[in-house]
C-alpha positions in Angstrom: 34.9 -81.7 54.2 36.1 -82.2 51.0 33.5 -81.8 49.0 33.2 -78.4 50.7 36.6 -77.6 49.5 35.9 -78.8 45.9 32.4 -76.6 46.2 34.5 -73.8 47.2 36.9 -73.8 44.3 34.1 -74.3 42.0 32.5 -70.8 43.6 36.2 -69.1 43.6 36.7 -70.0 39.7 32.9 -69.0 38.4 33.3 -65.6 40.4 36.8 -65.6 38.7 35.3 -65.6 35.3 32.4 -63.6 35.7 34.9 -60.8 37.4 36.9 -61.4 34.0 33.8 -61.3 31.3 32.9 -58.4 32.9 36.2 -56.6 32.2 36.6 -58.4 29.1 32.5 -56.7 27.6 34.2 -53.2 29.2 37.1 -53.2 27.1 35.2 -54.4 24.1 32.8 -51.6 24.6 35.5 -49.0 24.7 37.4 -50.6 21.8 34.0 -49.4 19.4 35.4 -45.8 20.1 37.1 -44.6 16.5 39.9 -42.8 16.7 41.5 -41.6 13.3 45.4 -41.3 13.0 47.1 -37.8 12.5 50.5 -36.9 12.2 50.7 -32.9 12.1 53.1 -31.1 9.5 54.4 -28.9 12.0 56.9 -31.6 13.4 59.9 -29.5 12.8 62.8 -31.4 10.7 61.3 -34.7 10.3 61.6 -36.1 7.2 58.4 -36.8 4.6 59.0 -40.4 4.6 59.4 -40.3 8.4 56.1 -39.0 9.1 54.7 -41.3 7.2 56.7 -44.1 9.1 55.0 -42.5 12.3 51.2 -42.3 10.8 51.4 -46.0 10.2 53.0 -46.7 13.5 50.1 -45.0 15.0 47.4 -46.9 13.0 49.2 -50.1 14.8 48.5 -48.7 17.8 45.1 -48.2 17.2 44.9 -51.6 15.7 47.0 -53.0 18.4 44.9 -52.3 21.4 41.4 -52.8 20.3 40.3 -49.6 19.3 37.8 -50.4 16.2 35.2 -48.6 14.3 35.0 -46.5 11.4 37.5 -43.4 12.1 36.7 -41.5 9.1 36.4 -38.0 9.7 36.3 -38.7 13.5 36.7 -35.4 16.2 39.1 -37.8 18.0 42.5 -38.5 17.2 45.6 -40.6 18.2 48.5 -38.3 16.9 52.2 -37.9 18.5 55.2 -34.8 18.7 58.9 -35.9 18.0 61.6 -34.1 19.2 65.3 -34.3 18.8 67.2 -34.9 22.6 70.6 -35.5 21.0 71.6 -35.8 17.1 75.4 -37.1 17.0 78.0 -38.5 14.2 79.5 -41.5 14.7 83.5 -42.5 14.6 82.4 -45.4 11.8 83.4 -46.0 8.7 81.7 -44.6 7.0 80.2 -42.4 9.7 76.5 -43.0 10.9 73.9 -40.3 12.1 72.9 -41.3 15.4 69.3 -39.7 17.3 68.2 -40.2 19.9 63.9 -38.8 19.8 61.4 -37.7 22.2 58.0 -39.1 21.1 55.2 -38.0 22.9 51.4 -39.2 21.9 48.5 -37.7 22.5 44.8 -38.7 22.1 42.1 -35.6 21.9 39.4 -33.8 20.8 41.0 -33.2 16.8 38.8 -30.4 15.8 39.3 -28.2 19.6 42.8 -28.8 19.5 42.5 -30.2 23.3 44.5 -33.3 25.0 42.8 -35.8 27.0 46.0 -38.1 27.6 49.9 -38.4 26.5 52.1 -40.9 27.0 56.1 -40.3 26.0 59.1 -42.8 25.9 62.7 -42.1 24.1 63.9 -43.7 21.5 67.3 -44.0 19.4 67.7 -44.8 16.0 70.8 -44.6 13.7 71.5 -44.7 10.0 73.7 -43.5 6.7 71.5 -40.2 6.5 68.6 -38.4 8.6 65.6 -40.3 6.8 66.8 -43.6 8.1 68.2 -42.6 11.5 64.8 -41.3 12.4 63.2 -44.5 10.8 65.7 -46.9 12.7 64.5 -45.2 15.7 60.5 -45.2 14.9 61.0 -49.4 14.8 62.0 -49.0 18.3 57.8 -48.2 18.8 56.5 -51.3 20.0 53.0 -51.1 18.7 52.0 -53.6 21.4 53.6 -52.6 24.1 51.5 -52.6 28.0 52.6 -49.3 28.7 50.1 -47.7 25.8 47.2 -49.4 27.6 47.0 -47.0 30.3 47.3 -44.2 27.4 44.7 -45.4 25.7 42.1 -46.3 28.2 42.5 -42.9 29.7 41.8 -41.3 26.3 38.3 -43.9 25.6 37.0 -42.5 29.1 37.3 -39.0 28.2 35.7 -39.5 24.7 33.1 -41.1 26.6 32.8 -38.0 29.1 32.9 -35.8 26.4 29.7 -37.2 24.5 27.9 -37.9 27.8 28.5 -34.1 28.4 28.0 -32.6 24.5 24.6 -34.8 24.1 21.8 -32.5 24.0 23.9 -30.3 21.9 24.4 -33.1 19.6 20.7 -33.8 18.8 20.0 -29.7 18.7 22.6 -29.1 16.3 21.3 -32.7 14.4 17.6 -31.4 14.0 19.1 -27.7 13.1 20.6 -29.7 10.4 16.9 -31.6 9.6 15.3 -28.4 9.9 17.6 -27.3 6.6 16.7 -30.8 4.2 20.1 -31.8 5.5 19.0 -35.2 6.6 21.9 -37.1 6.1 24.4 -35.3 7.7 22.1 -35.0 10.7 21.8 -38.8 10.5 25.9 -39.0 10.6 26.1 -36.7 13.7 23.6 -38.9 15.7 24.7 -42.3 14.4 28.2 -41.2 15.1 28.0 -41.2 18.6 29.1 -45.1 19.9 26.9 -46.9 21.4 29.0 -47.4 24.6 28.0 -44.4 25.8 24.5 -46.1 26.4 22.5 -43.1 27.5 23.0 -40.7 25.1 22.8 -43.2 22.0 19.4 -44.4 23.5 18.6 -40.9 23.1 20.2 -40.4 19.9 18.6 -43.2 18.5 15.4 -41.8 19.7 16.0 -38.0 17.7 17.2 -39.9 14.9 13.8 -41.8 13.7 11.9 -38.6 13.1 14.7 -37.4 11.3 14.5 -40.5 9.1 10.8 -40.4 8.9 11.3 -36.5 7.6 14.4 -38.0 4.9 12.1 -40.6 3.3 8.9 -38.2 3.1 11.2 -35.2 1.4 12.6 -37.6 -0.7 9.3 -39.6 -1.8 7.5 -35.8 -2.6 10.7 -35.0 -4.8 10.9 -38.6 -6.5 6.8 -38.3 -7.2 7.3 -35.0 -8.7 10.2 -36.7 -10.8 8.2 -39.4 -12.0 5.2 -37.8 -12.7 6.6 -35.2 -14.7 8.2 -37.7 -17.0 4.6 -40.0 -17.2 3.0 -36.4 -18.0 6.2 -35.6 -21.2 5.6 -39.1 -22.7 2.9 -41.3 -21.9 4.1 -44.4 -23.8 6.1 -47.7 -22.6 9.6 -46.2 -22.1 8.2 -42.9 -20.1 6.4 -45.7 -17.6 9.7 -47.6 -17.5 11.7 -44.8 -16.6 8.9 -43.5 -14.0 8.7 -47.2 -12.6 12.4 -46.9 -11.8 11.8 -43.9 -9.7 9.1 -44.9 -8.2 10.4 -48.4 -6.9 13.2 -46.1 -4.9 10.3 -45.0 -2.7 10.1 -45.8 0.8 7.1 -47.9 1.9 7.1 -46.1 5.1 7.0 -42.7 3.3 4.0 -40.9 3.8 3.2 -40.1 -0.1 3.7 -43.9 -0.6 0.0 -44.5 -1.4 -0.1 -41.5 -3.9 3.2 -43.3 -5.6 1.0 -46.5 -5.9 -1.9 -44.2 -7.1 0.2 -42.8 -10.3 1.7 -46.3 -11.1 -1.9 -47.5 -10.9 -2.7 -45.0 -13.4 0.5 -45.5 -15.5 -0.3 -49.1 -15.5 -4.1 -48.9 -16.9 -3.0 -46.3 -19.5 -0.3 -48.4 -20.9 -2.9 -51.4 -21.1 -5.6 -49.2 -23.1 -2.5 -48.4 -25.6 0.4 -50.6 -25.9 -2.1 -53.4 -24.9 1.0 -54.9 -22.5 0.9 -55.7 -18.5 2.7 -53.0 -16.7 3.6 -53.2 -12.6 4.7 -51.1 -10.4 7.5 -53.1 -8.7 8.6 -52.2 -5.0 10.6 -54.1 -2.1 7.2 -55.3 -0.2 9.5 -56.5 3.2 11.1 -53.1 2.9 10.2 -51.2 6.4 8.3 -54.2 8.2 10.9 -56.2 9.1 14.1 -54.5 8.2 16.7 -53.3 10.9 16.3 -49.9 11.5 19.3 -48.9 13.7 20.8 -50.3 10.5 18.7 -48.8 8.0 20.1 -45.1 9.8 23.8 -46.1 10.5 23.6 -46.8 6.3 22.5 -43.8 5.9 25.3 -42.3 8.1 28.0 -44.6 6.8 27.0 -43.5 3.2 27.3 -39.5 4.2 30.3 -40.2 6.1 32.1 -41.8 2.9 31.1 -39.1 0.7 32.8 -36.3 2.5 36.5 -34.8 1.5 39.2 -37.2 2.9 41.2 -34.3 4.0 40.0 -33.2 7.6 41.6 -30.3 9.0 42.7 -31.0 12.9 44.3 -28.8 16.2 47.1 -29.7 17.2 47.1 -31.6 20.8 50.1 -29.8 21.9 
């Protein structure tokens, strides 16, 4: 009988921590989902160094509850509304500015302008003048506090919906993008998409390597062209040098990649006959057989991603 019991408990605490992993891989999941930080100027009469108070408080947040990932120029937003509820002067000396704020957040869809969840709580704050009443207030945010959880979690599922349901239009607008030689930001738009949502990034990966395969074969007609036109001007040591460098950018995978052999073959023999010197044509051999090609195209997005203005233009959530 007692070992039954023991047995029992043994079943009771396994089930226990599967039941808790499994949560545990859920939230992780979820937490992949970027969401950048976005404090509107229309917030009427809050001070500049206020605002700026709130964006950081906001970033905590995001910090704060697992959401990870790189946010920049992400649809999705975390951003909040502060209103004024009462605004009093104090019988102190000397006399204090006493608020008391409605903040409301809001996570959404940045570039529609549309609210998938909000969460508001009050707050008071008070101080010698308006900048540091509001800011007194704004440490009254607890970054970590449960009640944001719910918030939160609400606004990951709906992301999630909302790329589940936008997923074919995705890849459409991605090889639209392809069709135009703009590889890389059709690379972004597919990458971008987490891979929590596991059906649509499956096929997302799948649009995404004939997109790549169409990049490196653009780019390997354009660098041969390069490089043979400046073997063709010069002909000598330093023209083969400086075509050598392009060529070694090639891709092995890309489809001209035996022609690019073919001209450094010829570069090389010619620069034997005259400068009577050993020329190669030096390339990344492993490049494309082994590599990690989910990497190779979040690079590519990553790269595109980082070159893009810093100063996104969102909607309002409210």
């Amino acid at each position: 009988m007692k070992n039954n019991k023991i047995f029992l408990i043994l079943i009771l605490v396994m089930c226990f921590s599967f039941a808790k992993a499994q949560t545990t891989g859920k939230m992780d999941d979820k937490g992949r989902l970027a969401l950048a930080a976005w404090v509107p100027d229309q917030i009427e009469g809050m001070p500049a160094a206020a605002k700026k108070n709130l964006e950081n408080k906001l970033s905590q947040i995001i910090t704060a509850n697992g959401i990870s990932g790189d946010a920049m120029n992400s649809r999705f937003i975390i951003s909040a509304n502060v209103t004024v509820m009462t605004k009093d002067i104090t019988e102190t000396a000397p006399p204090m500015q006493a608020y008391t704020l409605n903040v409301t957040f809001y996570i959404g869809d940045g570039f529609e302008g549309k609210s998938f969840s909000s969460y508001s709580t009050t707050i008071k704050g008070v101080g010698d003048n308006e900048t540091k009443a509001y800011n007194a207030a704004l440490k009254n945010v607890k970054t970590n506090d449960p009640a944001y959880q719910s918030f939160i979690d609400k606004g990951k599922v709906k992301i999630i919906e909302y790329y589940n349901a936008q997923c074919d239009v995705i890849i459409k607008q991605a090889k639209v993008l392809a069709g135009m030689n703009k590889f890389d930001e059709a690379i972004w738009s597919l990458t971008a998409v987490p891979d929590v949502c596991t059906e649509c990034w499956n096929k997302c990966m799948a649009a995404v390597a004939p997109i790549f395969q169409q990049k490196i074969d653009f780019e390997c007609k354009t660098k041969l062209t390069e490089a043979s036109n400046l073997w063709n001007a010069g002909q000598s040591y330093d023209a083969a040098q400086q075509a050598g460098a392009i060529l070694a950018t090639i891709d092995p995978k890309a489809s001209c990649f035996n022609e690019a052999k073919a001209l450094s073959d010829k570069i090389g023999k010619r620069i034997l006959e005259v400068d009577k010197r050993e020329w190669n044509f030096k390339y990344d051999k492993e490049i494309g057989l082994e590599r990690d090609m989910i990497k190779a195209y979040r690079d590519v997005g990553v790269a595109y991603g980082n070159g893009q203005p810093q100063n996104v233009t969102y909607k309002s959530l409210w």
